[in-house]
Backbone as numpy.savetxt, mean C-alpha at the origin, in Angstrom:
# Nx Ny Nz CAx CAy CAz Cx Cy Cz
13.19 -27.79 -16.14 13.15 -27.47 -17.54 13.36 -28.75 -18.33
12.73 -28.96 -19.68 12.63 -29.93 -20.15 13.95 -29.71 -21.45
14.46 -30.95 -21.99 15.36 -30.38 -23.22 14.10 -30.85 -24.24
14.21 -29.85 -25.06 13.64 -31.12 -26.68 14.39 -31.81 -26.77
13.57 -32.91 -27.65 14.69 -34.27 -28.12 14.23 -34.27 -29.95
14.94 -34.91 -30.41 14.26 -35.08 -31.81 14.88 -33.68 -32.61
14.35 -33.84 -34.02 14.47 -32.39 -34.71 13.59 -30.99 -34.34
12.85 -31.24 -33.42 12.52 -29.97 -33.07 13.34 -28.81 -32.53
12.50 -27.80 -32.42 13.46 -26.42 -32.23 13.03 -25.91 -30.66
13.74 -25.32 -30.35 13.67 -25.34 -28.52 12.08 -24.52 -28.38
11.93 -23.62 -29.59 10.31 -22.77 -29.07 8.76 -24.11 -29.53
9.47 -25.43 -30.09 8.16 -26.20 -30.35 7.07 -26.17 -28.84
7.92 -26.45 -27.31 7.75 -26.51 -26.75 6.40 -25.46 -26.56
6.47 -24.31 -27.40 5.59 -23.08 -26.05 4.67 -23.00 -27.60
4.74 -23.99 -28.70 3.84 -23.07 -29.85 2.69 -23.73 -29.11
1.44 -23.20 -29.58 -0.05 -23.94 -29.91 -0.10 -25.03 -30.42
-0.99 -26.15 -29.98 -1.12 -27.61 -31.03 -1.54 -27.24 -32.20
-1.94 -27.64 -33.65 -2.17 -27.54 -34.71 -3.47 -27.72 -34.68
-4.22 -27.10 -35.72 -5.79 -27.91 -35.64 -6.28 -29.54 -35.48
-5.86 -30.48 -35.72 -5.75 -31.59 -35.32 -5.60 -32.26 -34.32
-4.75 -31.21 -33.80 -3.86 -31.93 -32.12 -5.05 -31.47 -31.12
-5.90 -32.18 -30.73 -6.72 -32.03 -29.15 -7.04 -30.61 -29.08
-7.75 -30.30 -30.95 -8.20 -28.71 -30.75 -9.79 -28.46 -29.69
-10.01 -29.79 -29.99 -11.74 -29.47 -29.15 -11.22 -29.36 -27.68
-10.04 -29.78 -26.65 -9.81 -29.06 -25.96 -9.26 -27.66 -25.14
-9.11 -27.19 -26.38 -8.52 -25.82 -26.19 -9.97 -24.65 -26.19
-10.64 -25.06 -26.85 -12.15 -24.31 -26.77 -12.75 -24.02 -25.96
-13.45 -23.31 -25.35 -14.25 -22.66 -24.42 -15.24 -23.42 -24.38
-15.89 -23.25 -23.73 -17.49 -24.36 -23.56 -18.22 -24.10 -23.92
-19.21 -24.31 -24.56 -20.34 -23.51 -25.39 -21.54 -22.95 -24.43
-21.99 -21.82 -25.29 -22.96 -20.98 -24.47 -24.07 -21.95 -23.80
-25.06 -21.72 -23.12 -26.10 -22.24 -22.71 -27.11 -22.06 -23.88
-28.09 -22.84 -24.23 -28.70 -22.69 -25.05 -29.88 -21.87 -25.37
-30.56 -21.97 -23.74 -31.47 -21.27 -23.82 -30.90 -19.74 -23.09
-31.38 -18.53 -24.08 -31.19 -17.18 -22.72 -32.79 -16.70 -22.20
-32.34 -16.10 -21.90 -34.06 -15.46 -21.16 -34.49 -14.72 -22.12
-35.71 -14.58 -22.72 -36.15 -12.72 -24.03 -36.17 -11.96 -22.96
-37.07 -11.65 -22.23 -36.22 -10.59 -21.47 -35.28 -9.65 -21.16
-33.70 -9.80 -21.13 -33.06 -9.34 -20.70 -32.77 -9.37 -19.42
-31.81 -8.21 -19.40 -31.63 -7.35 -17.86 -32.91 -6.46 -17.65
-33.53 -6.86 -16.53 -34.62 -5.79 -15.90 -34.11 -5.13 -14.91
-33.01 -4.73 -14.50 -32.30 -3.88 -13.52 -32.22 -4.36 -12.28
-31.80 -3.34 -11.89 -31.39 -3.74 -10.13 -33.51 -3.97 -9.36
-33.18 -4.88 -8.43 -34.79 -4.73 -7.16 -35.21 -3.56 -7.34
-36.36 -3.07 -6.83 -36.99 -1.36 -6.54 -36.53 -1.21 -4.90
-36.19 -0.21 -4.78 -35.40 0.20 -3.50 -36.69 0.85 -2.56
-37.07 1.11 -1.18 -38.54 1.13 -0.58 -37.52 2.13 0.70
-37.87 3.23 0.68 -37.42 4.29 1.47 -37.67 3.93 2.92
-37.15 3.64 3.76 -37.47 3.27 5.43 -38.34 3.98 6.16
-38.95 3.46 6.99 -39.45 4.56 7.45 -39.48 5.57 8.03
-40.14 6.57 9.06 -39.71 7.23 8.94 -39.31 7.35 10.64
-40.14 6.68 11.22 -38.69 6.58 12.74 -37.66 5.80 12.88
-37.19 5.65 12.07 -35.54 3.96 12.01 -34.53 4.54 12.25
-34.37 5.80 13.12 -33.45 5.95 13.42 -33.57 5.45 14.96
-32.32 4.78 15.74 -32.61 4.77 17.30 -32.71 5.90 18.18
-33.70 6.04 19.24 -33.63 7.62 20.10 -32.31 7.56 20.86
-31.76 8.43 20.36 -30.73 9.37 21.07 -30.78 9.97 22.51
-30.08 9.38 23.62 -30.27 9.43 24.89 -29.45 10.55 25.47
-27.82 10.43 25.28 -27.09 11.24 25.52 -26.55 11.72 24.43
-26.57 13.36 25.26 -25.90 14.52 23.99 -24.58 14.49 25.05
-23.57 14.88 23.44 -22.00 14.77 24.36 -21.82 16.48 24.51
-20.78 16.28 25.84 -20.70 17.48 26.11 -20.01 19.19 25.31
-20.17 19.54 25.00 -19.85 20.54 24.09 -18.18 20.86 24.46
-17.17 21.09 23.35 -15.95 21.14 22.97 -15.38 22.38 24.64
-14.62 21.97 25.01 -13.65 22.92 26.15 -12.80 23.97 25.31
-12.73 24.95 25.69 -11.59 26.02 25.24 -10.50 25.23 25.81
-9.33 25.96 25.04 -8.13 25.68 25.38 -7.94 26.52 25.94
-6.26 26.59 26.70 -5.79 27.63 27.39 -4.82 28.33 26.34
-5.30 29.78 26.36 -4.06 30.51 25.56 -2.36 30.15 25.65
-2.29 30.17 24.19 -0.55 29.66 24.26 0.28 30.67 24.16
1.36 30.72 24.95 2.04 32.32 25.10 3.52 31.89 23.78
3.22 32.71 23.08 4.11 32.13 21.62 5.42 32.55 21.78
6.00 33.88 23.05 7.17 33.77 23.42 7.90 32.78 23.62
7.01 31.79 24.74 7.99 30.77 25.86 7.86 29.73 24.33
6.85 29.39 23.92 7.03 28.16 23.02 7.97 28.75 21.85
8.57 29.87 21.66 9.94 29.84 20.69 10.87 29.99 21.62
10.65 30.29 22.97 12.08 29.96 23.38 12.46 28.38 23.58
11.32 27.87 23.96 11.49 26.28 24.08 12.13 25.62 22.77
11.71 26.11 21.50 11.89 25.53 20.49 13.28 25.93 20.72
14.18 27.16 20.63 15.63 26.99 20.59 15.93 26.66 21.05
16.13 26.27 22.71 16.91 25.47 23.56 16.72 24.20 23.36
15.89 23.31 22.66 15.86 22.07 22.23 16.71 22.21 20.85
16.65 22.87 19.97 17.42 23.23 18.38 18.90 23.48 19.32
19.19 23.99 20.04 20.60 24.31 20.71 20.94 22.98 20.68
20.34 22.18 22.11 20.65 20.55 22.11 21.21 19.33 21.21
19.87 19.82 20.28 19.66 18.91 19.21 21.84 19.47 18.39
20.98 20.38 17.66 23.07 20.49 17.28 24.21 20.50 18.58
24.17 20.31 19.36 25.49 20.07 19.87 25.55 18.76 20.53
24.44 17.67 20.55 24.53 16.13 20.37 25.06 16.13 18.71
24.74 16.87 17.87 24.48 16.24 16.84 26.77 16.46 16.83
26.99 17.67 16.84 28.52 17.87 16.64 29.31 17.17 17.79
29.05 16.94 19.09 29.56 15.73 19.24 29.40 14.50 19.04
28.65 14.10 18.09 28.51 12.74 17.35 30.13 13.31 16.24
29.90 14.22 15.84 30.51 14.41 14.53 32.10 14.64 14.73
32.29 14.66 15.55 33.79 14.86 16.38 34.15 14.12 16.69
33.64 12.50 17.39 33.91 11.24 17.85 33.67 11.00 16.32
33.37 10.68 15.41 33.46 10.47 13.95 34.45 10.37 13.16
34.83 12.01 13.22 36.04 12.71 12.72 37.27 11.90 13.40
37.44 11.70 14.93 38.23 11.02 15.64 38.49 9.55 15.26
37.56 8.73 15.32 37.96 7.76 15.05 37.91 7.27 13.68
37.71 8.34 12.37 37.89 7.81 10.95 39.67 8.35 11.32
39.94 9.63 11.87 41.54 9.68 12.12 41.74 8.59 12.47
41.66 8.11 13.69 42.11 6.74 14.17 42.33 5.59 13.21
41.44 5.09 12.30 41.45 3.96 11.76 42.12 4.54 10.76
42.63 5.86 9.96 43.56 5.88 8.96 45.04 5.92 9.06
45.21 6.68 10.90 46.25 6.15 10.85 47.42 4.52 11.32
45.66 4.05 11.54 46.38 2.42 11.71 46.62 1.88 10.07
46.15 2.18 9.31 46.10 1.49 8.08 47.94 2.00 7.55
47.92 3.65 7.67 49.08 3.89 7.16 50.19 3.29 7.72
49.93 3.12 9.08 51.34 3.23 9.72 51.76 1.32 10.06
C-alpha cells in the first residue's frame, strides 16, 4: 500500500485522471473504418447426410434377464436384525461415552 504524500486526500489515489491527464489513454480504440453493407448473412446452409451414414450394425445385444423373485418376508427380517445391530453398537458407543465423560468429571472435581 502506498501512503499519499503532499495535500492530497487518501481517495486521490483511486479517482480518474482529469481530462488533461493522459485522457487519450483511457479511450477505447477506435472502430475499424470500413464495415461490410451487407451485414450478418447468417449461419452456412446446413446439407442433410446421406442417407446410409449410419455404420452397419453387426451385433444385437442380448435381450434383458428376469430377475429372481424377491421373497419380501426374509428381506424385512434381514432389515431388523441389521437395525437390531446397528442400535446396540450404536448404545454401546453411548455407554463408554457416558463412562468416560463420568470419568473425566470426576478427575476435574476431585
Amino acid at each position: 500500500m502506498t501512503t499519499p504524500s503532499g495535500g492530497s486526500t487518501p481517495d486521490d489515489y483511486w479517482r480518474r485522471p482529469g481530462p488533461g491527464d493522459d485522457a487519450v489513454a483511457d479511450q477505447p480504440p477506435a472502430a475499424p473504418a470500413t464495415t461490410p453493407a451487407s451485414g450478418y448473412s447468417g449461419p452456412p446452409p446446413s446439407v442433410p447426410p446421406p442417407t446410409g451414414w449410419r455404420p452397419p450394425v453387426h451385433l444385437q445385444p442380448a435381450p434383458p434377464r428376469r430377475l429372481p423373485p424377491q421373497d419380501m418376508a426374509d428381506l424385512d427380517a434381514a432389515e431388523q436384525r441389521s437395525q437390531r445391530v446397528t442400535y446396540g453398537f450404536g448404545a454401546a458407543a453411548g455407554v463408554v461415552l457416558v463412562f468416560l465423560v463420568c470419568l473425566l468429571c470426576s478427575r476435574l472435581i476431585f
